[in-house]
PDB file of N, CA, C and O in Angstrom:
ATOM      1  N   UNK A   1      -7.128  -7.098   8.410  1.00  0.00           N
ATOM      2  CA  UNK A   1      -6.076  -6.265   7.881  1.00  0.00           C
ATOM      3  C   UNK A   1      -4.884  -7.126   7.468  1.00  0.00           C
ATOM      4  O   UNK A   1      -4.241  -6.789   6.474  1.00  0.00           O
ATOM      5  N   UNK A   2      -4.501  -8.356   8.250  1.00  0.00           N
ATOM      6  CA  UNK A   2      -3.410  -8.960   8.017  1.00  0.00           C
ATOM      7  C   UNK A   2      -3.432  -9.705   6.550  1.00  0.00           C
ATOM      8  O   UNK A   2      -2.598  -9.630   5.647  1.00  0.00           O
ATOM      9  N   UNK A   3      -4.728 -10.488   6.616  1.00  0.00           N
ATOM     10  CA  UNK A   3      -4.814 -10.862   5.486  1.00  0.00           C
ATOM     11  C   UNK A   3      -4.664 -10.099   4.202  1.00  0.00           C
ATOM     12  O   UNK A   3      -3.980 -10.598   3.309  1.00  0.00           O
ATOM     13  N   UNK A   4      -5.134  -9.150   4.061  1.00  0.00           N
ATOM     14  CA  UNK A   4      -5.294  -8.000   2.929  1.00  0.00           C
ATOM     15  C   UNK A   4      -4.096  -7.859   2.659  1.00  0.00           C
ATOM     16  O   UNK A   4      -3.846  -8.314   1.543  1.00  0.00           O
ATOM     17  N   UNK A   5      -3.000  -7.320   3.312  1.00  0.00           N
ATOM     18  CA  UNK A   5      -1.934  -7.324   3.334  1.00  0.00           C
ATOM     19  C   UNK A   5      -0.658  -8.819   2.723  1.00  0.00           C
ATOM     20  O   UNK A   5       0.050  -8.956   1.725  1.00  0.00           O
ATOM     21  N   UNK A   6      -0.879  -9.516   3.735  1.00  0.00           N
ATOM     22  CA  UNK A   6      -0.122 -10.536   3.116  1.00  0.00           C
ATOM     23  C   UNK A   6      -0.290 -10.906   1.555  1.00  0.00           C
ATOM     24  O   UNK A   6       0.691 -10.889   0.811  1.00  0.00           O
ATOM     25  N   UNK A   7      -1.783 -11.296   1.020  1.00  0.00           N
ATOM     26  CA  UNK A   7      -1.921 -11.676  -0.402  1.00  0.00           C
ATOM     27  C   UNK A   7      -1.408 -10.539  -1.047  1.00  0.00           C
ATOM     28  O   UNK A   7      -1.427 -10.831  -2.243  1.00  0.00           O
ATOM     29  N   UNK A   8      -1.046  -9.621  -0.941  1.00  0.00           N
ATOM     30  CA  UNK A   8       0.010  -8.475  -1.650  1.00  0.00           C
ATOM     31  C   UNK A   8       1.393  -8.486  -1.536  1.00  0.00           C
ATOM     32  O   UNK A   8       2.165  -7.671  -2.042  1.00  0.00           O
ATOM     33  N   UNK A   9       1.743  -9.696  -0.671  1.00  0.00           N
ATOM     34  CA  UNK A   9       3.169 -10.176  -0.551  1.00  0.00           C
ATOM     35  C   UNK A   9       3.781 -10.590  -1.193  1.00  0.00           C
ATOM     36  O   UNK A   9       3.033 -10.849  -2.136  1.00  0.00           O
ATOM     37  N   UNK A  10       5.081 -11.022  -1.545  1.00  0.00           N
ATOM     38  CA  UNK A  10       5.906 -11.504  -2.354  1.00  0.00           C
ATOM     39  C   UNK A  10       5.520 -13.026  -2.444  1.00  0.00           C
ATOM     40  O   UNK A  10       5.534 -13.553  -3.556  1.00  0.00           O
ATOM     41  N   UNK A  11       5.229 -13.648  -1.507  1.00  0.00           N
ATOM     42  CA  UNK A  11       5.394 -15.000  -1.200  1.00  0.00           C
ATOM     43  C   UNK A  11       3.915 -15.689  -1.782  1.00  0.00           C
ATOM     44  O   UNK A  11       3.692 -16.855  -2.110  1.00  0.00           O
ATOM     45  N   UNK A  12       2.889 -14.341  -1.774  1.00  0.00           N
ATOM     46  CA  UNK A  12       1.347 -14.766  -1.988  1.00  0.00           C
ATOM     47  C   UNK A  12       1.575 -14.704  -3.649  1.00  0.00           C
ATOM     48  O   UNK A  12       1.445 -15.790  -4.213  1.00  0.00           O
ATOM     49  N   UNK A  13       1.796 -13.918  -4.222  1.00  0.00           N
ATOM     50  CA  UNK A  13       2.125 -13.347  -5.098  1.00  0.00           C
ATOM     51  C   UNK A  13       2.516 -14.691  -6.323  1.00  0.00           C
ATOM     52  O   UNK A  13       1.917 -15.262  -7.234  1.00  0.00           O
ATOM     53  N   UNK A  14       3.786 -14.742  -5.730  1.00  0.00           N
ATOM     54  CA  UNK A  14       4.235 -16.163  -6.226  1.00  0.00           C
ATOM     55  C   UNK A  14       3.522 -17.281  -6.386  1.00  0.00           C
ATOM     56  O   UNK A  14       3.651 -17.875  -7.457  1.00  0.00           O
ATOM     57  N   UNK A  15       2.870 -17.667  -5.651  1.00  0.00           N
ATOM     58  CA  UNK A  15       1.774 -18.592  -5.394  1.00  0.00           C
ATOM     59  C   UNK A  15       0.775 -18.135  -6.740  1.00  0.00           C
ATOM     60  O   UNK A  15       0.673 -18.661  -7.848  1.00  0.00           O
ATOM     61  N   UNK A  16       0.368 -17.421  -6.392  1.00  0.00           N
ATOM     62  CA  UNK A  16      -0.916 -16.718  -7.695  1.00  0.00           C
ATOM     63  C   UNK A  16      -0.241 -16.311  -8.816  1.00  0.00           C
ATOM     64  O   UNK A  16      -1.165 -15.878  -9.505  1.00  0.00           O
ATOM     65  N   UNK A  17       0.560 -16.195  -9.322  1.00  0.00           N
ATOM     66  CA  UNK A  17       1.193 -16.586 -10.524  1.00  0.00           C
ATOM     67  C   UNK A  17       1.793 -17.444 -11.247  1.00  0.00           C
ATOM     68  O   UNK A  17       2.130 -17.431 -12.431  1.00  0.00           O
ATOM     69  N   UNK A  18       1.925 -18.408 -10.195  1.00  0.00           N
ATOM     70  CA  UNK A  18       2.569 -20.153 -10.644  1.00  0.00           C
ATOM     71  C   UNK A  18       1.007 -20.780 -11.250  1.00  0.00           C
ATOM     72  O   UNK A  18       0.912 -21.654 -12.111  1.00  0.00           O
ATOM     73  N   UNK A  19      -0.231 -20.041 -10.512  1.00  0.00           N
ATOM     74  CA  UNK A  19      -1.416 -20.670 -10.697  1.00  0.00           C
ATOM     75  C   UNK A  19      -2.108 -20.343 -11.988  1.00  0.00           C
ATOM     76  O   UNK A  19      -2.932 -21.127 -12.461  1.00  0.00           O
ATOM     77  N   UNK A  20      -1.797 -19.200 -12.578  1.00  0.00           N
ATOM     78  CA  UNK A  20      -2.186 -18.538 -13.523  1.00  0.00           C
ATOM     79  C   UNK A  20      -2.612 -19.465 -14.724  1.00  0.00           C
ATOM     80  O   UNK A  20      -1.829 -20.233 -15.284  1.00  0.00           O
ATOM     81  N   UNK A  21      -4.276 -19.271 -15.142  1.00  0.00           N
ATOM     82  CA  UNK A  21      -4.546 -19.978 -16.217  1.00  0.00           C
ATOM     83  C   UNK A  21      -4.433 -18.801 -17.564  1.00  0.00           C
ATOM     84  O   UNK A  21      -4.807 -17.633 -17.462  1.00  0.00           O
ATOM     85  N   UNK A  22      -3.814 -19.434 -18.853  1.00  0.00           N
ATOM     86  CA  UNK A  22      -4.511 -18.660 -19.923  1.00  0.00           C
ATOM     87  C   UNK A  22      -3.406 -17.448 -20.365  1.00  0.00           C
ATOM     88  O   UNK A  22      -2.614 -16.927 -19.580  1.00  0.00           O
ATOM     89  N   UNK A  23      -3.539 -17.122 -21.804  1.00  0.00           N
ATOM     90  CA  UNK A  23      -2.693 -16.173 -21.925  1.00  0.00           C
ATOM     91  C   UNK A  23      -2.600 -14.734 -21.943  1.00  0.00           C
ATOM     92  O   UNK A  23      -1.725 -13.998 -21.486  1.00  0.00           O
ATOM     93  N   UNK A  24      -4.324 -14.315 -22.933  1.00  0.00           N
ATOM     94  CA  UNK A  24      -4.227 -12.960 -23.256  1.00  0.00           C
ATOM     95  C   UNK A  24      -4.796 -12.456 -22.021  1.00  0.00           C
ATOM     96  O   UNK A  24      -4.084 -11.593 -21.507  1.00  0.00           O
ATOM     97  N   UNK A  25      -5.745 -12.699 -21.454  1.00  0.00           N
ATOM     98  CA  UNK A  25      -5.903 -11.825 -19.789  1.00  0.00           C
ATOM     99  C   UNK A  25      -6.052 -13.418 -18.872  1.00  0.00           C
ATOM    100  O   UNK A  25      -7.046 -14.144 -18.907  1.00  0.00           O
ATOM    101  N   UNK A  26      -4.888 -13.657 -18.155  1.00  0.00           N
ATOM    102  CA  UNK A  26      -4.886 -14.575 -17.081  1.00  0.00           C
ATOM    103  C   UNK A  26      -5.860 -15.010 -16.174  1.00  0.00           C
ATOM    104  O   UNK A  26      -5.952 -14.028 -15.436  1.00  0.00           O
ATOM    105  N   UNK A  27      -6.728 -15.932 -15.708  1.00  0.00           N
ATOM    106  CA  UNK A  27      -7.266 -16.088 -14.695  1.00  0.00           C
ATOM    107  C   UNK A  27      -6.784 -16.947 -13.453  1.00  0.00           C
ATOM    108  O   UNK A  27      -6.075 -17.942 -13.600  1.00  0.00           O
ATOM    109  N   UNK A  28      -7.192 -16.521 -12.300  1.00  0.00           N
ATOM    110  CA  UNK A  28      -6.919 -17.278 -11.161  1.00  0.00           C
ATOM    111  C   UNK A  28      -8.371 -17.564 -10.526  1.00  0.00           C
ATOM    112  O   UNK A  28      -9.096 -16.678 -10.073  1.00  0.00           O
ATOM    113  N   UNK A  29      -8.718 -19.074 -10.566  1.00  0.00           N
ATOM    114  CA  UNK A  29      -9.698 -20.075 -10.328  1.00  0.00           C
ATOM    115  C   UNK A  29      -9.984 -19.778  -8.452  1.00  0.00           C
ATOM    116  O   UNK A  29      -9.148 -19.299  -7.684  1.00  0.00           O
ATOM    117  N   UNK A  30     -11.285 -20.194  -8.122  1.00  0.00           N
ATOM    118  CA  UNK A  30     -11.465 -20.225  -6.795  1.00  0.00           C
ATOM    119  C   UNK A  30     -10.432 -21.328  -6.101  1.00  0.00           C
ATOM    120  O   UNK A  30      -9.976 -21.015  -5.001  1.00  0.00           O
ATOM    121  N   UNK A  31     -10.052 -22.548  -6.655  1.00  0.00           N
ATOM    122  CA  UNK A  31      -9.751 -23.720  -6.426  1.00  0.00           C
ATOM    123  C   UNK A  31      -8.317 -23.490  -6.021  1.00  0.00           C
ATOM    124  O   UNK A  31      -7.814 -23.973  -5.006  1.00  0.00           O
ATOM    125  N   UNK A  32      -7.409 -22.359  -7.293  1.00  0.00           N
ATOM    126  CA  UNK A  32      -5.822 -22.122  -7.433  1.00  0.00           C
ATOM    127  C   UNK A  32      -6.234 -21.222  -5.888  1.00  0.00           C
ATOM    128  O   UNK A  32      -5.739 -21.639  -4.841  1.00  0.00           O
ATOM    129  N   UNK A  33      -6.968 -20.245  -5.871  1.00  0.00           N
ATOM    130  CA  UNK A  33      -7.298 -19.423  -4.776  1.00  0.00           C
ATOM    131  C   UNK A  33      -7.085 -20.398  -3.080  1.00  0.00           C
ATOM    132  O   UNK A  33      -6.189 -20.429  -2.236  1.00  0.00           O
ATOM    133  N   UNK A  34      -7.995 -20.858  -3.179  1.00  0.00           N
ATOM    134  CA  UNK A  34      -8.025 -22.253  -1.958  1.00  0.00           C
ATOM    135  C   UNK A  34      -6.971 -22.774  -1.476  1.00  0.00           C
ATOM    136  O   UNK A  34      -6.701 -22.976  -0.292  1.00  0.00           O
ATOM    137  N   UNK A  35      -6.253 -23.039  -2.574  1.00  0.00           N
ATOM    138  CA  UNK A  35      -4.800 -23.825  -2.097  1.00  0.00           C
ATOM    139  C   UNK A  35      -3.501 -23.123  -1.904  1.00  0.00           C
ATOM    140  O   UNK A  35      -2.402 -23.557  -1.557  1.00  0.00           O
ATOM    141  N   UNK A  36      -3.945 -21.820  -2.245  1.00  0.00           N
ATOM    142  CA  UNK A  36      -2.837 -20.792  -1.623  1.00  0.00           C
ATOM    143  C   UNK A  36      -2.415 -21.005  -0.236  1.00  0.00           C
ATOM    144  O   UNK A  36      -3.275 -21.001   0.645  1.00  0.00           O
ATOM    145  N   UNK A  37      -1.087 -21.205   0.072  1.00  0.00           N
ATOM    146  CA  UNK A  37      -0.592 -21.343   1.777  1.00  0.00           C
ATOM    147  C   UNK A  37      -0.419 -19.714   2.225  1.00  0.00           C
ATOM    148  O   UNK A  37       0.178 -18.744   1.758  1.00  0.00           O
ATOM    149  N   UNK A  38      -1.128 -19.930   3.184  1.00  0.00           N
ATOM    150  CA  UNK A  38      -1.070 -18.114   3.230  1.00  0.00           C
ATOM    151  C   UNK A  38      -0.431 -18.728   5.416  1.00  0.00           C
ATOM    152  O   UNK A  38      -1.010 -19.545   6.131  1.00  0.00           O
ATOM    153  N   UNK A  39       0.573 -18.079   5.682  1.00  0.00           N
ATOM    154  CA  UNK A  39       1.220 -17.754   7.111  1.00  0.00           C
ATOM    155  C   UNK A  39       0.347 -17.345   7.908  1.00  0.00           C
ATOM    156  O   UNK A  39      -0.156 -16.250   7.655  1.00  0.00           O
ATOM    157  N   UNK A  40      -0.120 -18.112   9.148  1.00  0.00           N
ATOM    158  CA  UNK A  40      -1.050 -17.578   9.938  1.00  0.00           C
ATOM    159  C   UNK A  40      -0.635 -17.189  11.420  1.00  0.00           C
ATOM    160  O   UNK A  40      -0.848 -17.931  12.378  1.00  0.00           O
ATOM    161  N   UNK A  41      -0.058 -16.026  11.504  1.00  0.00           N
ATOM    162  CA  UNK A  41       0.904 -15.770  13.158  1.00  0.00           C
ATOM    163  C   UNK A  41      -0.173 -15.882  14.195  1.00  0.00           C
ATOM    164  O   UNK A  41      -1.371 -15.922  13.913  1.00  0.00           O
ATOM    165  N   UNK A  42       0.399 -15.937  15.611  1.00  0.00           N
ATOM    166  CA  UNK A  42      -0.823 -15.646  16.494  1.00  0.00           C
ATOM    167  C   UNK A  42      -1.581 -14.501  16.341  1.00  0.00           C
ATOM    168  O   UNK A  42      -1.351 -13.477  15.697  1.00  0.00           O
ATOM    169  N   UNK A  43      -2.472 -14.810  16.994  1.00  0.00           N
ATOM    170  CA  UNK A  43      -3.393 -13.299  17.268  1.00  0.00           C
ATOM    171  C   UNK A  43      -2.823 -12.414  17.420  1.00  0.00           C
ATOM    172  O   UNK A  43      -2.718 -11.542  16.556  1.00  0.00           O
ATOM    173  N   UNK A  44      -2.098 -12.344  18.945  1.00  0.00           N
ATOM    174  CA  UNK A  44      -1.486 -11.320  19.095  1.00  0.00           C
ATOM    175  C   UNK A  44      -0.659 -10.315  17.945  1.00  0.00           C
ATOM    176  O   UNK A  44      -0.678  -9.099  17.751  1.00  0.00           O
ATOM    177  N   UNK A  45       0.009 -11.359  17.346  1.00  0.00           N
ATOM    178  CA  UNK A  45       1.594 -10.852  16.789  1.00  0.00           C
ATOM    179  C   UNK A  45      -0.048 -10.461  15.369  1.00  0.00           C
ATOM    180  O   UNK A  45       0.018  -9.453  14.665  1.00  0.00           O
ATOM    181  N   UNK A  46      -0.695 -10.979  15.310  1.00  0.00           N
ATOM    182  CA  UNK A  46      -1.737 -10.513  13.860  1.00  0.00           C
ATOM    183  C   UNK A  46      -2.232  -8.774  14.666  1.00  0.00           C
ATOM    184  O   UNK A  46      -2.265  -7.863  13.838  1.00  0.00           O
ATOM    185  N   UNK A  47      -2.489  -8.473  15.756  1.00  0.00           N
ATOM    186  CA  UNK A  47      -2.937  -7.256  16.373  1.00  0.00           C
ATOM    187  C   UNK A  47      -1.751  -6.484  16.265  1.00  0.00           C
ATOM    188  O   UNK A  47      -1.987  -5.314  15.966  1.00  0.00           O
ATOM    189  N   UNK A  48      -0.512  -6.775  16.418  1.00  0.00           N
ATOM    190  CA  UNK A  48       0.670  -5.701  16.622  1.00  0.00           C
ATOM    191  C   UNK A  48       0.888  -4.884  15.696  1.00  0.00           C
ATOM    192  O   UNK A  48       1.275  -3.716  15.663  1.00  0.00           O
ATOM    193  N   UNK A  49       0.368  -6.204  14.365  1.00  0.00           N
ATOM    194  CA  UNK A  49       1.051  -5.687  12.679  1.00  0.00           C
ATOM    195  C   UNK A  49      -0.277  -4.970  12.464  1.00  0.00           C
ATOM    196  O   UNK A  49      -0.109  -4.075  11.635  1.00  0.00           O
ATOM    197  N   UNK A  50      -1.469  -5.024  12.877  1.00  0.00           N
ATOM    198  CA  UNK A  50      -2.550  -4.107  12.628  1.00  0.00           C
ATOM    199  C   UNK A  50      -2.330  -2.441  13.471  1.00  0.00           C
ATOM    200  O   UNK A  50      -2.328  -1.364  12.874  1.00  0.00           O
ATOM    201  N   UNK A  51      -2.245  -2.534  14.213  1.00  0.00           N
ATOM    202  CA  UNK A  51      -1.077  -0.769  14.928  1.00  0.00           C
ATOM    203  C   UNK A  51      -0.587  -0.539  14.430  1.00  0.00           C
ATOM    204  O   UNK A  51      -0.726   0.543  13.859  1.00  0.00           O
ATOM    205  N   UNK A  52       0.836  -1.681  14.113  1.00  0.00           N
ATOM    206  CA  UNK A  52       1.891  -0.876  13.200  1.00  0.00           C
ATOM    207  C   UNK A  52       1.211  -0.148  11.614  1.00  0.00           C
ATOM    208  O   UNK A  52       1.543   0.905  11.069  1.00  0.00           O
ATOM    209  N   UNK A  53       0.397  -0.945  11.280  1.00  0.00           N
ATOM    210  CA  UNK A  53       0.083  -0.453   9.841  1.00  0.00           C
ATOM    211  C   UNK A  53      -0.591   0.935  10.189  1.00  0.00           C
ATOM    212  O   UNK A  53      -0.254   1.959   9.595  1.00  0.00           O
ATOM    213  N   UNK A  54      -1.529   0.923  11.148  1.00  0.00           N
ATOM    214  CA  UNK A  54      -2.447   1.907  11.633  1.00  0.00           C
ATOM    215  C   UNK A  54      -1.869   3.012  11.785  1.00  0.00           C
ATOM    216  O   UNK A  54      -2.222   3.878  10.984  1.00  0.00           O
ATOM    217  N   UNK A  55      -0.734   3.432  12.889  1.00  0.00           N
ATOM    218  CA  UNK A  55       0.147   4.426  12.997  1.00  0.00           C
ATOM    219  C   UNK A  55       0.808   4.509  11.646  1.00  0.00           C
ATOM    220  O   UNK A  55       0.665   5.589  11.073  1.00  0.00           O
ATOM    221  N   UNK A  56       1.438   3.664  11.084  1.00  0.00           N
ATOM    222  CA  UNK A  56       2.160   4.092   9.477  1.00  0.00           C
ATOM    223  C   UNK A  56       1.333   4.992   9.216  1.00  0.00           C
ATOM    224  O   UNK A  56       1.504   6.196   9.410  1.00  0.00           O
ATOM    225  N   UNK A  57      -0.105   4.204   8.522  1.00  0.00           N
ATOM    226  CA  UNK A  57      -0.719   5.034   7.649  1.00  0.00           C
ATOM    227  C   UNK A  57      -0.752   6.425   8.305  1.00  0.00           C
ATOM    228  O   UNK A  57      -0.094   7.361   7.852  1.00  0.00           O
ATOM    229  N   UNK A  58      -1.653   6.541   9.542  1.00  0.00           N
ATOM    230  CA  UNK A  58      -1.570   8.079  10.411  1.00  0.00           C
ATOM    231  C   UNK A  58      -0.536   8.984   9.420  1.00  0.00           C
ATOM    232  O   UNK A  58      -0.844   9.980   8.765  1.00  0.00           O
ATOM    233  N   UNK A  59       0.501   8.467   9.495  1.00  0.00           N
ATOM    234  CA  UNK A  59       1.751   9.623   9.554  1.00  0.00           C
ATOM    235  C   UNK A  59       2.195   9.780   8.550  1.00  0.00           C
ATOM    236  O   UNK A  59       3.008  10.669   8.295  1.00  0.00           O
ATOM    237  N   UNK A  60       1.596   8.631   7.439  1.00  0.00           N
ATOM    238  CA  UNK A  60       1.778   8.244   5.777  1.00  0.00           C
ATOM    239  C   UNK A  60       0.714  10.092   5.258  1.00  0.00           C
ATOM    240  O   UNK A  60       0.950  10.879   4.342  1.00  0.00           O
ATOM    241  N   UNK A  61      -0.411  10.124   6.367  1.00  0.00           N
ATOM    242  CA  UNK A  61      -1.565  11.253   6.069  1.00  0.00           C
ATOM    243  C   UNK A  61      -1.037  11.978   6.416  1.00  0.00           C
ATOM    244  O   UNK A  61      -1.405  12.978   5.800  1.00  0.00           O
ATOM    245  N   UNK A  62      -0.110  12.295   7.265  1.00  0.00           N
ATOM    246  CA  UNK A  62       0.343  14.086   7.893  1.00  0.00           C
ATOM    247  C   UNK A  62       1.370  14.296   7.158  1.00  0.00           C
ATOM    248  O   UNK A  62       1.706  15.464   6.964  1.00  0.00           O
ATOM    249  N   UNK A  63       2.202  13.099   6.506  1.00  0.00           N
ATOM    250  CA  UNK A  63       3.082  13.149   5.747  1.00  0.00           C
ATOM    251  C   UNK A  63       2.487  14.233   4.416  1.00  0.00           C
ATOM    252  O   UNK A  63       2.757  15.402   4.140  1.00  0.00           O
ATOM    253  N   UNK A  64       1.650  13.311   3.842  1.00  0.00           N
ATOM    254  CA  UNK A  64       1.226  13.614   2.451  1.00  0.00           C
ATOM    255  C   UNK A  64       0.423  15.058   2.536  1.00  0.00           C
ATOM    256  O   UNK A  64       0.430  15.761   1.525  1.00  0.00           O
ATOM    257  N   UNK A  65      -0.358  15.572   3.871  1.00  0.00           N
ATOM    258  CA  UNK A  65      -0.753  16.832   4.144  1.00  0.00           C
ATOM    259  C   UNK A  65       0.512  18.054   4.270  1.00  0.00           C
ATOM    260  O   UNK A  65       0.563  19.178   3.771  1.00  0.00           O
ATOM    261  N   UNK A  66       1.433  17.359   5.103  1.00  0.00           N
ATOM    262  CA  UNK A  66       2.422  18.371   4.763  1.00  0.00           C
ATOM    263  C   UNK A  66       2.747  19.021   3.670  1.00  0.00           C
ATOM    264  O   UNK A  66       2.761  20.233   3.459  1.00  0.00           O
ATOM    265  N   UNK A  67       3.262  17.279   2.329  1.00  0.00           N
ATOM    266  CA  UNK A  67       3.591  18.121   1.812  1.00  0.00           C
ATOM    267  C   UNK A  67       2.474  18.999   0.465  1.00  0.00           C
ATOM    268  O   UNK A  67       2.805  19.845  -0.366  1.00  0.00           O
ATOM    269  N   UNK A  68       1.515  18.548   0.648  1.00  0.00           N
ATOM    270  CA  UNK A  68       0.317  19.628   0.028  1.00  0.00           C
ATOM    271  C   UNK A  68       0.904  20.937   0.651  1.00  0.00           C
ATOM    272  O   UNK A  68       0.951  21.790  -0.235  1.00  0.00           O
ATOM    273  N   UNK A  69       1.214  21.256   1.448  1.00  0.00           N
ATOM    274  CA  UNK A  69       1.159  22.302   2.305  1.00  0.00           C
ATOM    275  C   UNK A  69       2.548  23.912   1.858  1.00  0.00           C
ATOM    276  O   UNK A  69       2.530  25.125   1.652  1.00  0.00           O
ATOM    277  N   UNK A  70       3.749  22.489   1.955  1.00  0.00           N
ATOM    278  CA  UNK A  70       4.815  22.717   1.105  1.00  0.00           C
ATOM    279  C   UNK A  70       4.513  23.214  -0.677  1.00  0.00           C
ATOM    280  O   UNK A  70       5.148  24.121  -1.216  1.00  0.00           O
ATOM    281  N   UNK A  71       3.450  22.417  -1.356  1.00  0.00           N
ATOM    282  CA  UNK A  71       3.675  22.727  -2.672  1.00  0.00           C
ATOM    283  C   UNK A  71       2.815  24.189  -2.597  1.00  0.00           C
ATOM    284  O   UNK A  71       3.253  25.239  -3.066  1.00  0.00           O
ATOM    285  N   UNK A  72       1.879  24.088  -2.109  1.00  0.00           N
ATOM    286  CA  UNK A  72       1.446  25.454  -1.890  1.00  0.00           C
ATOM    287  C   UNK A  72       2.229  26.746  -2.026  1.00  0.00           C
ATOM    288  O   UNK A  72       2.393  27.500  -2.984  1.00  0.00           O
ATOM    289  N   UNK A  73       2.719  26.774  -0.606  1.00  0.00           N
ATOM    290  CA  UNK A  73       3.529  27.867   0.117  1.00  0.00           C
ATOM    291  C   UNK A  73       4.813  28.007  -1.292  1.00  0.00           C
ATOM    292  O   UNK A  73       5.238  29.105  -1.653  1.00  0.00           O
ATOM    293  N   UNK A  74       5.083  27.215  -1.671  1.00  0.00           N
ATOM    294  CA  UNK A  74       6.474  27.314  -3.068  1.00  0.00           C
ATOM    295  C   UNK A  74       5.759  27.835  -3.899  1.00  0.00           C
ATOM    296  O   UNK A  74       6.326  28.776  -4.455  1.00  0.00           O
ATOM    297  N   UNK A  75       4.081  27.520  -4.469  1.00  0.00           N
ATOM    298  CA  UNK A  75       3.809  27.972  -5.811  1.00  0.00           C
ATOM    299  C   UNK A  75       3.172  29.688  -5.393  1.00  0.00           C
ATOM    300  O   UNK A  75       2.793  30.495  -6.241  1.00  0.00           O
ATOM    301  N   UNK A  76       3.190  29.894  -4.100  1.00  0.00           N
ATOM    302  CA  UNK A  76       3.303  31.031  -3.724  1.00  0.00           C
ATOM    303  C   UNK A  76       4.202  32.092  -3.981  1.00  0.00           C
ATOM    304  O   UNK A  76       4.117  33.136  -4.628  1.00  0.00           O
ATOM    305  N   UNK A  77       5.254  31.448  -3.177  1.00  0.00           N
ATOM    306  CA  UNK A  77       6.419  32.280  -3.555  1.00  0.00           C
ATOM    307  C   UNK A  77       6.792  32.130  -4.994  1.00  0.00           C
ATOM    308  O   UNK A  77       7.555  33.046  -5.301  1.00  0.00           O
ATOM    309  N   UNK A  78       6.601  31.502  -5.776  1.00  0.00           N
ATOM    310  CA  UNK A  78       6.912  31.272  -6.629  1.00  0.00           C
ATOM    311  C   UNK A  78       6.086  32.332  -7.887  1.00  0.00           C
ATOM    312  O   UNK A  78       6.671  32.764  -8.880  1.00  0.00           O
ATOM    313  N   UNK A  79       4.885  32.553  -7.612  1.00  0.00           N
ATOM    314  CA  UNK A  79       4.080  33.865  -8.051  1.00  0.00           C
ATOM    315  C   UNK A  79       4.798  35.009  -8.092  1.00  0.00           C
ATOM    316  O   UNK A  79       5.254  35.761  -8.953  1.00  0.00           O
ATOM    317  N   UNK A  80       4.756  34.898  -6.515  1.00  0.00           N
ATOM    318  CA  UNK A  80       5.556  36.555  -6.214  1.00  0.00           C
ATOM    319  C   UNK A  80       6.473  36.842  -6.259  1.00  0.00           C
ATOM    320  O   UNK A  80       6.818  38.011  -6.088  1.00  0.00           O
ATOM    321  N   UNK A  81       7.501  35.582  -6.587  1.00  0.00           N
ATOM    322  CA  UNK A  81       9.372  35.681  -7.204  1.00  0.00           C
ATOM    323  C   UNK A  81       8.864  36.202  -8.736  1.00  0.00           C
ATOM    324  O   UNK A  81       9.475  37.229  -9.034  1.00  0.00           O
ATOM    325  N   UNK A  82       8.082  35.851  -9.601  1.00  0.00           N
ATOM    326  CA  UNK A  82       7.997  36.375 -10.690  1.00  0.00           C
ATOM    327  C   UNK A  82       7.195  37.420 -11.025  1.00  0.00           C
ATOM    328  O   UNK A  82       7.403  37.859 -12.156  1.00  0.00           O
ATOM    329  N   UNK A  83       6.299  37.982 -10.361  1.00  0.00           N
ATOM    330  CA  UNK A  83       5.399  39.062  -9.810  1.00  0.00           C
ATOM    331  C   UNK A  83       6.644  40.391  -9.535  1.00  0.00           C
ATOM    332  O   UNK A  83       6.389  41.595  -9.569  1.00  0.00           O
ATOM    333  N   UNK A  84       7.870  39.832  -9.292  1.00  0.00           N
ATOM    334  CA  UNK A  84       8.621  40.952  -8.458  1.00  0.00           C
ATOM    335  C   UNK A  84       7.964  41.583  -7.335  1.00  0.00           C
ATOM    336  O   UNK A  84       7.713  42.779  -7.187  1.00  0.00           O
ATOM    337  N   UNK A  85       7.712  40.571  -6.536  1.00  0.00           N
ATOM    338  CA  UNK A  85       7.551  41.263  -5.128  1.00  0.00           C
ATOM    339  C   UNK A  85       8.049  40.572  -4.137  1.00  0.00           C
ATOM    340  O   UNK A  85       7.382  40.291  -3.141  1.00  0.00           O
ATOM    341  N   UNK A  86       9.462  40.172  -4.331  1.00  0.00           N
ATOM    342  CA  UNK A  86      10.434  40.171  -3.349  1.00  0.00           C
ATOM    343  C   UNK A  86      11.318  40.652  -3.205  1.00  0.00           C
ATOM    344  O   UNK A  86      11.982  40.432  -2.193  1.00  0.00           O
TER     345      UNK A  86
END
């Protein structure tokens, strides 16, 4: 998980665009790939940031269920505000 994450970082990022071959669609080589410095924390502190992401996401899902839930219940009322039946 950590990994996945970091190469979507600012810092990875940078790296893979300094490397960039070519103009009309860019490539990045196994080799530019290889020599990327990618931050390697301990284990531990690599397990903490895997929870933290874990719970995010969780609540990123009850989040985004809510508000399904919300657009609903509005395009509801929103029927029956123009229905005249309130």
């Amino acid at each position: 998980m950590y990994l996945g994450k970091i190469n979507n970082s600012p810092a990875c990022t940078r790296q893979f665009n300094a490397s960039l071959k070519g103009i009309g669609v860019p490539n990045l080589h196994l080799k530019e790939i290889r020599q990327t410095r990618i931050p390697v924390p301990p284990i531990e502190l690599q397990r903490k940031f895997a929870r933290l992401v874990n719970v995010t996401e969780l609540e990123s899902k009850a989040h985004r269920a809510s508000l399904a839930e919300l657009d609903a219940l509005f395009a509801s009322l929103q029927h029956r505000a123009f229905r005249g039946e309130l």
